[in-house]
C-alpha positions in Angstrom: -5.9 119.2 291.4 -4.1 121.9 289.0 -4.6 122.3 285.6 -1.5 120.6 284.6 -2.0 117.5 286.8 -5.6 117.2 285.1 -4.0 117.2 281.6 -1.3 114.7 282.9 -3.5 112.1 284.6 -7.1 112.4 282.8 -8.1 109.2 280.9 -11.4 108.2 279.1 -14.2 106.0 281.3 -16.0 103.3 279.9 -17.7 102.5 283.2 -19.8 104.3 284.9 -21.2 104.3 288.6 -25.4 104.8 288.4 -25.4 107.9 290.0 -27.3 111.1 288.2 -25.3 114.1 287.9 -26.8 117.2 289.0 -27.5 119.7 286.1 -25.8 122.2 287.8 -22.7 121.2 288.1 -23.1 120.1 284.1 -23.9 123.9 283.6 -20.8 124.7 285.6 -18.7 122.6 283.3 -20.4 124.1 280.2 -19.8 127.1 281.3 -16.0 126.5 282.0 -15.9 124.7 278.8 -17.0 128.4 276.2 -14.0 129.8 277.7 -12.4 128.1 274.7 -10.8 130.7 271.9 -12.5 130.2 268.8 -12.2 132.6 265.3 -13.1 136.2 266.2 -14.5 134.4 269.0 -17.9 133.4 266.9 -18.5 130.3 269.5 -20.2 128.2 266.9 -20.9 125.1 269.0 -24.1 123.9 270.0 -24.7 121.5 272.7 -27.0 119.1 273.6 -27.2 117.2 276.9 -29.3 114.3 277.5 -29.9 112.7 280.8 -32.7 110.2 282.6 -35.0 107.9 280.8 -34.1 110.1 277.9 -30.8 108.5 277.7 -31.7 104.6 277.7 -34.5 105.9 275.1 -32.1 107.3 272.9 -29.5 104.1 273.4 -31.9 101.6 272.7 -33.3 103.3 269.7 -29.1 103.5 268.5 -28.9 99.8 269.6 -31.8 98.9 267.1 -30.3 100.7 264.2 -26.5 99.5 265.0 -28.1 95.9 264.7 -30.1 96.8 260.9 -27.2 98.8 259.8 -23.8 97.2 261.2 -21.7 100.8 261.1 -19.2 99.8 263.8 -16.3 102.2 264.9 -13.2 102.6 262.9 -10.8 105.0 262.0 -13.6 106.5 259.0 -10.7 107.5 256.4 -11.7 107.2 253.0 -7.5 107.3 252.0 -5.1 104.9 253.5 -3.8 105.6 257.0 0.2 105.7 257.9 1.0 102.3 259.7 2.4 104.5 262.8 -0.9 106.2 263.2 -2.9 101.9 262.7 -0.3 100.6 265.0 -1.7 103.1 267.9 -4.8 101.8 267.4 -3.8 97.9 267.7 -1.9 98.2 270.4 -4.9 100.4 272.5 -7.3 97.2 271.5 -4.8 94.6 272.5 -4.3 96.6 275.7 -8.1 96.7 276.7 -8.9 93.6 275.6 -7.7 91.5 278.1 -10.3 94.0 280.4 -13.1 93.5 278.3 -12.8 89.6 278.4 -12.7 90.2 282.4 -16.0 91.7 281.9 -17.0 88.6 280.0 -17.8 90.6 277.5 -16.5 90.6 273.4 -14.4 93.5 272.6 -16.5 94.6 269.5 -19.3 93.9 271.4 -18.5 96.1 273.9 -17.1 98.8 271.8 -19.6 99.0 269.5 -22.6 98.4 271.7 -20.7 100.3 274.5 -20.3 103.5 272.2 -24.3 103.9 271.5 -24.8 103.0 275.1 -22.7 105.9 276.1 -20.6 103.1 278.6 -23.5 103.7 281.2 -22.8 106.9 281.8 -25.9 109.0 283.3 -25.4 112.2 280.6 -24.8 112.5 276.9 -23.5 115.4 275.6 -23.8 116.0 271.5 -22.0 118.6 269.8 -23.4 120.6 266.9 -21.8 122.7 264.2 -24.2 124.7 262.1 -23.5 123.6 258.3 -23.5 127.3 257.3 -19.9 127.1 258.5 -16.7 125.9 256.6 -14.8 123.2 257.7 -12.2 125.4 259.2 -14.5 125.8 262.4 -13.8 122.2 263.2 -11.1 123.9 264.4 -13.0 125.5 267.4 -15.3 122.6 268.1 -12.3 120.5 268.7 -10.8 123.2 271.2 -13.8 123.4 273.1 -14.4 119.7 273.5 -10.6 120.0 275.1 -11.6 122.1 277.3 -15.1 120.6 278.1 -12.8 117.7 279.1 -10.6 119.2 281.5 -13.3 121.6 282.7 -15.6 118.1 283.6 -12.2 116.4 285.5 -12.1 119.7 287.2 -15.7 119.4 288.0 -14.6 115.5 289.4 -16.7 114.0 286.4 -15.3 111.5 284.0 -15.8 111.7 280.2 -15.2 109.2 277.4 -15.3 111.1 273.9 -17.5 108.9 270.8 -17.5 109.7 267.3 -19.5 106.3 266.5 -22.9 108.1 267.0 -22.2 110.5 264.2 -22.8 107.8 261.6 -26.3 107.4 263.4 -27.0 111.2 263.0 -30.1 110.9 261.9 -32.0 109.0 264.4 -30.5 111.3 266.9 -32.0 114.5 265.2 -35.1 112.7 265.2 -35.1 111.2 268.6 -34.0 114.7 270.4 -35.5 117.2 267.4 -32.4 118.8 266.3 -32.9 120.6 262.9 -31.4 119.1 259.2 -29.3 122.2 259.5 -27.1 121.5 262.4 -24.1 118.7 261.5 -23.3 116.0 264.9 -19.7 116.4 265.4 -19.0 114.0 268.1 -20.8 112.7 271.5 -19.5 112.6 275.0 -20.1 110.5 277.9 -20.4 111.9 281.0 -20.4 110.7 284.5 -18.7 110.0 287.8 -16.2 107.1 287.2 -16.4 103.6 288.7 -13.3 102.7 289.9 -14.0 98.9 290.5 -14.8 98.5 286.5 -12.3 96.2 285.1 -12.0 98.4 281.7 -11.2 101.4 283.6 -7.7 100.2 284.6 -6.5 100.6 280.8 -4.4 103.7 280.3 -3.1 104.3 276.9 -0.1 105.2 275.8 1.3 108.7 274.3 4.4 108.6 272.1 7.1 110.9 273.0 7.1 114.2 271.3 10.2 113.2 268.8 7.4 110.9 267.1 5.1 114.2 266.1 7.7 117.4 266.7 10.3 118.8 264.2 12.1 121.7 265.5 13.6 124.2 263.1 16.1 126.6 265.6 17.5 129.8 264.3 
């Protein structure tokens, strides 16, 4: 598969088949992914991948805290959110719903619980950012978590991007020993997909580019 079919046709898991993946095909993807351009090509991100019984202790440990401390996912704005941008988001939980509930399974539930359970997949991938670095180099995290996207389709791995861990920061430092200094940006799942998983059917929509493009000719 080209580049552009990947782009076209990739999609987010939520379920994964129990299968390990080998670390060296996760080292071939990571180093696919640092071929992203960042500012005067500094490279700030720092990964961390977690696989095995590390991953179940890790989820379980989130699980625990997710019960005490009820942070669920969300949008996370602090200022009100255009109705376009909310209206997205209802119409992706209506569409999955009907999935979940295949599953037997509550939607919150299994977004919430799902999320700090990275969806079963057999590796975890946490993304740092060194706080010695302004904002602006969110910038380059966020290209090379495109790219470590594409780069694991390419690979034939599945992904499913989750920000919910990065209110539960904390216990992951402590759980995996990553210093004060270094800020969670986001997690991935990472996995092969399981094709007969009901939740895996979903494919979301994306407007058309007259929603987000304005064109000024000359």
């Amino acid at each position: 598969m080209d580049l552009l079919e990947i782009i076209r046709h990739r999609r987010s898991a939520r379920g994964f088949l129990n299968i390990q993946v080998d670390s060296a095909i996760l080292e071939d993807v990571l180093r696919d992914a640092c071929n992203a351009p960042s500012a005067i090509n500094i490279q700030p991100w720092e990964v961390t991948v977690v696989t095995g019984n590390e991953i179940k202790r890790l989820s379980k440990r989130l699980l625990k805290c997710l019960a005490e401390r009820k942070v669920t996912c969300g949008p996370g704005s602090s200022k009100e959110i255009p109705a376009r941008f909310i209206d997205r988001a209802k119409d992706t939980a209506e569409g999955m719903t009907p999935l979940v509930e295949e599953m037997r399974m509550d939607f919150k539930t299994f977004v919430n619980e799902g999320s700090l359970q990275f969806y079963g997949a057999p590796a975890a991938v946490f993304i740092y950012l060194d706080e010695s670095f302004p904002p602006d180099r969110m910038v380059d995290i966020g290209i090379f978590i495109g790219y470590f996207v594409l780069a694991s389709a390419g690979h034939g791995l599945s992904t499913c991007p989750i920000g919910l861990v990065t209110w539960y920061d904390d216990e992951i430092k402590d759980v995996l020993n990553i210093p004060e200094t270094k800020k969670l940006v986001i997690s991935l799942a990472v996995g092969y997909r399981d094709d007969k998983a009901p939740i895996n059917a979903f494919r979301s929509d994306r407007v058309d580019t007259k929603e987000f493009v304005r064109w000024f000719n000359y």
